[in-house]
mmCIF file of the C-alpha atoms, coordinates in Angstrom:
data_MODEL
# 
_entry.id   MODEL 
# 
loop_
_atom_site.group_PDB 
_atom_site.id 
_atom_site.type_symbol 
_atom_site.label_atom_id 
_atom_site.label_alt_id 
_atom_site.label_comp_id 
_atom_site.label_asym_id 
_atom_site.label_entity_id 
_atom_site.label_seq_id 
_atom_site.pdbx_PDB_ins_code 
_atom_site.Cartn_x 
_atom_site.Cartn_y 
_atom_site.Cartn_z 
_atom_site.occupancy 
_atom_site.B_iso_or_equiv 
_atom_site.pdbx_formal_charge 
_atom_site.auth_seq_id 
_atom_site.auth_comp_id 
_atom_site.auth_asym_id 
_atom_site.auth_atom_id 
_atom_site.pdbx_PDB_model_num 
ATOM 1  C CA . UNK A 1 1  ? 89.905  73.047 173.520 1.00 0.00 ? 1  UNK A CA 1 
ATOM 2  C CA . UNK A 1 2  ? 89.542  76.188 175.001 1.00 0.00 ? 2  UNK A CA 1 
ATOM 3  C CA . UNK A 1 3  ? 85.960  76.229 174.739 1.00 0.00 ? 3  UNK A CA 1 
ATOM 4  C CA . UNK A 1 4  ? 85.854  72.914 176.472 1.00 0.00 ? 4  UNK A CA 1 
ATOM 5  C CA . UNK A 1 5  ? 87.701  74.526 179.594 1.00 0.00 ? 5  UNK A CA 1 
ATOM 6  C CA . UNK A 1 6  ? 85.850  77.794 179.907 1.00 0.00 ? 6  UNK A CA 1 
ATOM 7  C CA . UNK A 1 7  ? 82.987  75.321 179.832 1.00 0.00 ? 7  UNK A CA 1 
ATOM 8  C CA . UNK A 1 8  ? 84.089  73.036 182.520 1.00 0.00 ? 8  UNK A CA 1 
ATOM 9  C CA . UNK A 1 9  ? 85.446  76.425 184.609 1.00 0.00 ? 9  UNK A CA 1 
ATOM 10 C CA . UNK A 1 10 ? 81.753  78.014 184.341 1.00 0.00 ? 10 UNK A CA 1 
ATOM 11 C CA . UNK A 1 11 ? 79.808  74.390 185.216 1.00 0.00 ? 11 UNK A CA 1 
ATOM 12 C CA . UNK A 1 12 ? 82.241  73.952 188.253 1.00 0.00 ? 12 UNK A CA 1 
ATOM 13 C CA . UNK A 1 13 ? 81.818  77.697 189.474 1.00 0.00 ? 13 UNK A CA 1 
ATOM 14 C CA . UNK A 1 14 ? 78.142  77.299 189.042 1.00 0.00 ? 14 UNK A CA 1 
ATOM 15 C CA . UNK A 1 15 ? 78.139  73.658 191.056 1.00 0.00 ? 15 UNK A CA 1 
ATOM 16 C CA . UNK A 1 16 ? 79.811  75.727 193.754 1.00 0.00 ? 16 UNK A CA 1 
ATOM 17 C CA . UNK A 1 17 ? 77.381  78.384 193.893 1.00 0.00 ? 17 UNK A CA 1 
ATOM 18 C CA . UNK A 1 18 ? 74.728  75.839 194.552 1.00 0.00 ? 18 UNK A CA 1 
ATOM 19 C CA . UNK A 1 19 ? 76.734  74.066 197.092 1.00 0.00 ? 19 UNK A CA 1 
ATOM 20 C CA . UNK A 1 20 ? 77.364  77.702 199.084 1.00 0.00 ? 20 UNK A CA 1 
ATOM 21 C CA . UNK A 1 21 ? 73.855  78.026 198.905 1.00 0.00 ? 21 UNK A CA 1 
ATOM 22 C CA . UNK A 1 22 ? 72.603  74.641 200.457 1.00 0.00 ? 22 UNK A CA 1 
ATOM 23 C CA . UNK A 1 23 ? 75.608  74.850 202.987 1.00 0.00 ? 23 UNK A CA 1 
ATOM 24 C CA . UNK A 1 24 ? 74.466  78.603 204.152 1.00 0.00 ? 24 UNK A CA 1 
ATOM 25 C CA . UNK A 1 25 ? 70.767  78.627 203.442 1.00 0.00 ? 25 UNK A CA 1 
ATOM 26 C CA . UNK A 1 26 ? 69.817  74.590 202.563 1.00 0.00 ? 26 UNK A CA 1 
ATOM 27 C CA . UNK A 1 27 ? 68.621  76.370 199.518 1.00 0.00 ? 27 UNK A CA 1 
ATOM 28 C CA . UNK A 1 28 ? 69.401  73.966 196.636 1.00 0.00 ? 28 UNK A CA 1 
ATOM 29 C CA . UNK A 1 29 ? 68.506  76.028 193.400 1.00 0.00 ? 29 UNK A CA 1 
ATOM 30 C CA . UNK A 1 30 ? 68.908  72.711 191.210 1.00 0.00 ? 30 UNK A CA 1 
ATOM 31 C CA . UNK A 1 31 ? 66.456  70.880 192.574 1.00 0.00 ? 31 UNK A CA 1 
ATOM 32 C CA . UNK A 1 32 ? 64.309  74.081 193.082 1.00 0.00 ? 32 UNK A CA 1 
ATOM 33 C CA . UNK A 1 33 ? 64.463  74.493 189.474 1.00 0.00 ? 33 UNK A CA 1 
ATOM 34 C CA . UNK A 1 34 ? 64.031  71.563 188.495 1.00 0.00 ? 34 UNK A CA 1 
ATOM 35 C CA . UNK A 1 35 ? 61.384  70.495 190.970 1.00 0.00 ? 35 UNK A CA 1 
ATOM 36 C CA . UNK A 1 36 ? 63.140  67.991 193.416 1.00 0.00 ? 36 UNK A CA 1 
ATOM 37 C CA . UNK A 1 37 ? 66.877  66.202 193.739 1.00 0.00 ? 37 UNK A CA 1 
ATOM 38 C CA . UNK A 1 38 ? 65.461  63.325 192.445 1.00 0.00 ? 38 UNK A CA 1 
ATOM 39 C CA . UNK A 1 39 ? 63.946  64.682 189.048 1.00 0.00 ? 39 UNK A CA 1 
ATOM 40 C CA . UNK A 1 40 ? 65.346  63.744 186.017 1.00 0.00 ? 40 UNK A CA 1 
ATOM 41 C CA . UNK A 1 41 ? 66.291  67.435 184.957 1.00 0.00 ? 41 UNK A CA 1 
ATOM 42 C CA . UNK A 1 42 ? 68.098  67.671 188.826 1.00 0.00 ? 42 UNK A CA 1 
ATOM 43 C CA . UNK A 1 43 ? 70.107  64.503 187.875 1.00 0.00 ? 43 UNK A CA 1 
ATOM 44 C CA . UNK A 1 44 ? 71.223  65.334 184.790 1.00 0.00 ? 44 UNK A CA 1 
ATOM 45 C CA . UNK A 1 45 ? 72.069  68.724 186.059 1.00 0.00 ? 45 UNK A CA 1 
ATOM 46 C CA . UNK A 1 46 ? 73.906  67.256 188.800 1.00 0.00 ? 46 UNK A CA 1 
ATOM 47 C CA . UNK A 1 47 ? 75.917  64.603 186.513 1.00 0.00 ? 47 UNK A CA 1 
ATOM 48 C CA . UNK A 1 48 ? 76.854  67.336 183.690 1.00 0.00 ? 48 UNK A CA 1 
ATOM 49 C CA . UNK A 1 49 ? 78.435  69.230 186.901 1.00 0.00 ? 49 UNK A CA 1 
ATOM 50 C CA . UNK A 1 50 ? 80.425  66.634 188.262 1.00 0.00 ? 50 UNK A CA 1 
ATOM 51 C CA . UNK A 1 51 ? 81.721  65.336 184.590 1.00 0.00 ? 51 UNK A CA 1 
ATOM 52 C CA . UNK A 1 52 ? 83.146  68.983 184.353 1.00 0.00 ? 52 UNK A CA 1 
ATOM 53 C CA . UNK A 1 53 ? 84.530  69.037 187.770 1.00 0.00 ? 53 UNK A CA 1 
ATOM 54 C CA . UNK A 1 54 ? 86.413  65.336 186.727 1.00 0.00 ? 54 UNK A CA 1 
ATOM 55 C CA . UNK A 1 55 ? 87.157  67.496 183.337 1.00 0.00 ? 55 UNK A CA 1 
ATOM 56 C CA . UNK A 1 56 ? 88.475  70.148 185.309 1.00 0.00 ? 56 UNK A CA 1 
ATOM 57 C CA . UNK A 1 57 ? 90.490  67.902 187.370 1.00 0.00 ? 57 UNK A CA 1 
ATOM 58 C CA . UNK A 1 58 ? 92.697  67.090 183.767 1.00 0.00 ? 58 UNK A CA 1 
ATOM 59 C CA . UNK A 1 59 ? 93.811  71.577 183.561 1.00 0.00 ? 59 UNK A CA 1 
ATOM 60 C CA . UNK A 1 60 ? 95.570  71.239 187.090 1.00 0.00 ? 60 UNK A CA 1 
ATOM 61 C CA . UNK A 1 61 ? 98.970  70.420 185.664 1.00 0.00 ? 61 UNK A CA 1 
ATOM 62 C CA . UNK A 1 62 ? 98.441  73.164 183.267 1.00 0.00 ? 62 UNK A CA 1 
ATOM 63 C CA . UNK A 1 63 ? 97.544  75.155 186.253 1.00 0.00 ? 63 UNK A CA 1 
ATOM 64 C CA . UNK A 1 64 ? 100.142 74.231 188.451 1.00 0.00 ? 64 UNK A CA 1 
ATOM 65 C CA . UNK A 1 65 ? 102.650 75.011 185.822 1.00 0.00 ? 65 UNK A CA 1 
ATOM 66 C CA . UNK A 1 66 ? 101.864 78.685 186.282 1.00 0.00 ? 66 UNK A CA 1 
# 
């Protein structure tokens, strides 16, 4: 299970990245990578990143514990 939260850590980190860059630059990288928001490759992207940010929602207990 580990694995599955360093995972989920790294995806959400990276989802933030990409949301500092749009919000200080309007730079999207997905969707510059991938050739649009609306490409297929952007909206997997996109869904994989939320599913680990859900995922990630799951460790706060474990977190909060601390």
């Amino acid at each position: 299970m580990k694995v599955v939260n360093l995972i989920s850590l790294i995806l959400v980190i990276l989802g933030g990245l990409n949301w500092l860059s749009v919000g200080l630059f309007e730079y999207d990288v997905v969707s510059e990578l991938f050739g649009g928001a609306t490409e297929v490759g952007s909206k997997i992207v996109y869904i994989v990143v939320g599913a680990a940010a859900l995922y990630a929602l799951s460790l706060l207990p474990k977190v909060s514990k601390d």
